[in-house]
N, C-alpha and C positions, 0 to 999 in steps of 0.2 A: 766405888773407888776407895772409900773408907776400910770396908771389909778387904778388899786387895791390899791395903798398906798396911794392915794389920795384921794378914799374912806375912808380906815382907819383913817386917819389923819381926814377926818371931821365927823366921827363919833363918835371920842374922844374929839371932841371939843364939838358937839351939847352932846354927854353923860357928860360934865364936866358944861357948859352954864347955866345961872340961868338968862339970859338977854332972857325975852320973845319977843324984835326984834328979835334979832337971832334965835331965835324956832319959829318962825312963817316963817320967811325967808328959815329955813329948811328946810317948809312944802314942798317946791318946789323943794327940792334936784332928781335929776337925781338918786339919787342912790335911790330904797323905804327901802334900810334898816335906811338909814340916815333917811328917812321920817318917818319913821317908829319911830326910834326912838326918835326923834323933835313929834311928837303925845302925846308920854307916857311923854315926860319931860312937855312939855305944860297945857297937862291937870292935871298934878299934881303939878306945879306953879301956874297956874292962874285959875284952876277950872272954873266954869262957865263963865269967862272972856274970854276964848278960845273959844268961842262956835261960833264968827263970822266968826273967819280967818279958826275953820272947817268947819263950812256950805259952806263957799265961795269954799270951794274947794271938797264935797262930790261928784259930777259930773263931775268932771274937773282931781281931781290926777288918776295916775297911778290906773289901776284898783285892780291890786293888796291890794290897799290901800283902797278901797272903804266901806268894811264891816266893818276895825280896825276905820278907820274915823268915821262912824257911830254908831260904840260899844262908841266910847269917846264921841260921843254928847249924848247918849242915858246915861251915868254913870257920865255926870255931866248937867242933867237932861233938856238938851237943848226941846225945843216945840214946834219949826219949823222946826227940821229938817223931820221930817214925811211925809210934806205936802209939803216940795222942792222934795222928791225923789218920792213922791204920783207923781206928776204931769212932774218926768222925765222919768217914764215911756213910756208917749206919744212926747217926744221929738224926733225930726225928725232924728239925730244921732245915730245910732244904738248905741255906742259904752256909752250914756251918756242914755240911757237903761238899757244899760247892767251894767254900774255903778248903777242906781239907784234901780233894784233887788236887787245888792247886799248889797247895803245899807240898803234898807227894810229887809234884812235876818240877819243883825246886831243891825236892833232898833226894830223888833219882837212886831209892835204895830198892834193889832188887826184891826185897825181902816182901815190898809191898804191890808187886806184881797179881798176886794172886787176887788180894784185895780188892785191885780195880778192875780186874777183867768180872772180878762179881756188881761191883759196880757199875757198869756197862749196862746193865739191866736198868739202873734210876728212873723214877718215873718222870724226871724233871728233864727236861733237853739239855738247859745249861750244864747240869749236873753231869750230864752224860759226855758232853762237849769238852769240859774241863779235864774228864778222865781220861777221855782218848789223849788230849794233852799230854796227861800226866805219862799217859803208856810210852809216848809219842819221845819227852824228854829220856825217860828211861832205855830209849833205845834196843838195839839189837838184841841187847841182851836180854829182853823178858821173854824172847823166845816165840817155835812158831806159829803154839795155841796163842799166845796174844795174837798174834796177827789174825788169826781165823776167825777170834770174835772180836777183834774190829773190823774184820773184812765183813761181817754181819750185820752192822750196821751204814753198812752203805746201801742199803734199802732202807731205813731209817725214816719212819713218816715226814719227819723234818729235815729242812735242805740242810743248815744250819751243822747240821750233826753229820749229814754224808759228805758234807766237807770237811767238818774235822775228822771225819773217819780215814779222807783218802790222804789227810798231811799226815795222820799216825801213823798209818799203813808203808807211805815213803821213807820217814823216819824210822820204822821196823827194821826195812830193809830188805827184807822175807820176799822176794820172789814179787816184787809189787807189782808188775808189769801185768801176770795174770790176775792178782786180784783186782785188778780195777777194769777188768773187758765187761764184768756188766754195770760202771759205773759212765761208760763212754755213751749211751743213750739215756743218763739220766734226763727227766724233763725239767731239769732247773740248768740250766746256763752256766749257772757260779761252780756249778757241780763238776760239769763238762769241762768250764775252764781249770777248777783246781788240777784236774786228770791231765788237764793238757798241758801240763806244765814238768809233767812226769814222762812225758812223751817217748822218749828213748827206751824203756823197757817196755810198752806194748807191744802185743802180735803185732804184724803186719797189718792185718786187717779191721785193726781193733785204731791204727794210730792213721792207717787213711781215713776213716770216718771222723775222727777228729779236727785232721786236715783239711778237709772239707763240710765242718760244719755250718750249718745254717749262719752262724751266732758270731760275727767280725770277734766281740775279744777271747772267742776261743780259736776259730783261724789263729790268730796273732799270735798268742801263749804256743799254739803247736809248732807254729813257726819257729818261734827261739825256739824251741826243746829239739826240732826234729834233729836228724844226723845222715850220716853219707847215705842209709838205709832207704832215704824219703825224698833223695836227692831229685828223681822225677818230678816226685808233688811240690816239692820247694820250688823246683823249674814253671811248672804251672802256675802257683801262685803268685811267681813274681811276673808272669808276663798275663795269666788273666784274671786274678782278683781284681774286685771292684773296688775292694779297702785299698787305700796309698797305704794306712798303719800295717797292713796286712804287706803288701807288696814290700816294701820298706824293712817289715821283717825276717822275710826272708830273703832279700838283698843282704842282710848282712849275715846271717847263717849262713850261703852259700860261700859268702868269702872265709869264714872260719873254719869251713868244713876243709878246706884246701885240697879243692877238687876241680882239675881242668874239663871235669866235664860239665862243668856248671858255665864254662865260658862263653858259650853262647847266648843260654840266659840271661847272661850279665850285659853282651852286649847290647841284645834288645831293648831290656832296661834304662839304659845308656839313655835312649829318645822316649823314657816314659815323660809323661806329661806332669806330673809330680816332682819336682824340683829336688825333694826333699830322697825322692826315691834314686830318683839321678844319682846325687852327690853319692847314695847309700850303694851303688852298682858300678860306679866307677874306685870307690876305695876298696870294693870287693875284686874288682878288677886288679888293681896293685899288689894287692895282698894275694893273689892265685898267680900274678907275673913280673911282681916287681914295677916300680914305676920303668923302667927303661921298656922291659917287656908291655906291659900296656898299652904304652907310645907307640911302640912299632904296633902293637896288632889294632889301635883307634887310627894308625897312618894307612894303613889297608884297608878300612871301611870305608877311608875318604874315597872309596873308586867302588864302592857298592853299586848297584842298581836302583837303590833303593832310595829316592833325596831324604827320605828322614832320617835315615842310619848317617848319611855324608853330614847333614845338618847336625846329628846330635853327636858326630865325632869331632865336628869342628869346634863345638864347643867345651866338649870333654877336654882334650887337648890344648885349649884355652884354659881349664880349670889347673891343668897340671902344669901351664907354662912352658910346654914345649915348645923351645925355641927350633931345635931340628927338623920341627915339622915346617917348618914356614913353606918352604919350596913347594911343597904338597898340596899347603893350604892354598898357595897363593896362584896353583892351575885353576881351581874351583871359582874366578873373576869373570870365566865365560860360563859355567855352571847353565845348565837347561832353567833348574828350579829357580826361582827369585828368592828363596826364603834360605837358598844354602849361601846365594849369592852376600844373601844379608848380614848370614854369620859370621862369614869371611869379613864384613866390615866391623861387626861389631865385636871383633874379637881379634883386630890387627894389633892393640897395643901389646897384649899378651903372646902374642905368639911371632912375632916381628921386629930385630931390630933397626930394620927401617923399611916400614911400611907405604912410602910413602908413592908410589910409584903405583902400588896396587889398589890406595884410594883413589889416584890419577886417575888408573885404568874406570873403575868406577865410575867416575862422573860422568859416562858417556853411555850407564848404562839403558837400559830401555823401559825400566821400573823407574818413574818421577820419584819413588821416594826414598830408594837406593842412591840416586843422584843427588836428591838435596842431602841425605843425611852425610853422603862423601865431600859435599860443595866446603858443608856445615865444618867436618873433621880437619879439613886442609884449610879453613878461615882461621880457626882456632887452634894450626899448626902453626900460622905462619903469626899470628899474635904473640904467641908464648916465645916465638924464635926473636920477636923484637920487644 
């Protein structure tokens, strides 16, 4: 607790200090949020004037500190810091490597392109990790031999690396779809999930095996990503994964995709046993017809064949407060099933302005506990009336 207050206490000092000794002396604080915060006060005191006491220390602070160090040389336009982290690359410390990646992934100058696709080669993972980074902020523009040799490191002995290979790769831009078809049977998970989350630029064949992978949180991530393209396997998904996160995700991808042929799907949904998946397939439903639309097509399931569909309409339409439906709802009192019978009661304050007639009918029904729960609702109508 000691050590924590004695953070606080200097980081209230280095946030209140306007003596550029002291923010510079900060640079070196043990704590990097102190550091951190002696960066932002420095550079916006003395602007380009800070740019020795950062460079001195762009390979040397705390690593954490490495990229924020290098965003402030690069935003008060320092022009040597490029060419000290160009050439720590090859610095025989691993550790002042792996700083100078990260520095290069916070000054995003092309020039150092060339640099990191040789370093890609590192013997150290992290090292290798931090580069792809670095490629990764630099963006489109390093071009589409970057990409190729980061596209090479998605067989990379280490998981670790063939995951930050496939967020470089996305970042690139370059055609990422096909570079990542032989990373869709990697045997690490985290691997398959990172890909799955890129999902819309795979083959065809490359983004149903994704779709259907073994692994629920890679299912899930393919789910968000998929598009009108996958629109079948989203349809299966939401009616036979075993995952609800799984089923759940693709309930609402199908409503964004704004696709009426997903509206079957959704209706099904409607009675999944997932509560969560429910609510996720009825506002999928709105969004594909407008709540009015909806309404009317949950007021035509109420005459399905099916008691689950009539049950999970009477409640859906409970959920949206449809008062229009009442008439509809309130044929379903002779209902075959007992359990739509049941809906119908417990769903008369929402969808009924005056329900009370349709309890009545109830209490006579041939289920004891459709009867007592109606006895129950009209005891406690007629309390609240006096």
């Amino acid at each position: 607790m000691a050590r924590r207050a004695d953070v606080t206490e200097r980081l209230r000092r280095i946030a209140a200090t306007d003596e550029a000794g002291e923010l510079i002396a900060a640079l070196d604080d043990p704590s990097p949020e102190v550091a951190r915060c002696a960066i932002r006060r420095l550079t916006g005191i003395e602007g380009h004037r800070a740019a020795d006491a950062l460079r001195a220390r762009l390979l040397s602070a705390d690593l954490s500190l490495s990229a924020e160090i290098a965003i402030a040389l690069r935003r008060i336009g320092d022009e040597c810091a490029v060419d000290i982290a160009i050439a720590g690359l090859r610095d025989r410390l691993y550790t002042r490597r792996l700083a100078a990646a990260r520095a290069l992934g916070g000054l995003r100058e092309l020039r150092a392109v060339n640099p990191l696709r040789a370093a890609l080669a590192d013997e150290i993972a992290g090292v290798r990790m931090a580069v792809l980074g670095a490629l990764g902020e630099i963006g489109p523009g390093a071009g589409a031999d970057a990409g190729d040799d980061c596209a090479r490191l998605l067989s990379d002995r280490d998981p670790h690396v063939r995951i930050a290979a496939v967020r470089a790769i996305a970042r690139l831009g370059l055609a990422a779809g096909t570079r990542f078809v032989s990373a869709v049977c990697d045997a690490d998970p985290m691997v398959r999930l990172e890909v799955a989350r890129h999902l819309s630029g795979l083959p065809e064949n490359a983004a149903r095996t994704l779709l259907a992978d073994p692994d629920v949180r890679v299912r899930e991530a393919a789910a968000h990503a998929a598009g009108k393209e996958h629109l079948d396997e989203l349809a299966h998904l939401l009616i036979q994964d075993p995952s609800s996160d799984v089923r759940h995700a693709a309930a609402i991808t199908l409503g964004d995709l704004d696709d009426r042929r997903a509206l079957d799907a959704l209706l099904a949904a409607v009675e999944d046993q997932d509560a969560i998946v429910r609510m996720a397939a009825l506002r999928a439903l709105v969004q594909l017809l407008t709540e009015a639309g909806a309404a009317g097509r949950l007021c035509r399931e109420l005459r399905s064949v099916r008691p689950e569909r009539r049950r999970a309409a009477v409640y859906a339409l409970a959920h949206l407060h449809v008062l229009a439906a009442a008439g509809d709802v309130s044929r379903l009192v002779d209902d075959p099933d007992h359990d739509v019978r049941r809906a119908v009661l417990q769903t008369v304050d929402e969808l009924m302005r005056d329900p009370v007639a349709v309890v009545r009918h109830l209490t006579s029904d041939n289920d004891p506990e459709i009867r007592n729960a109606a006895e129950i609702w009209l005891l406690r109508r007629m309390r609240r009336a006096t």
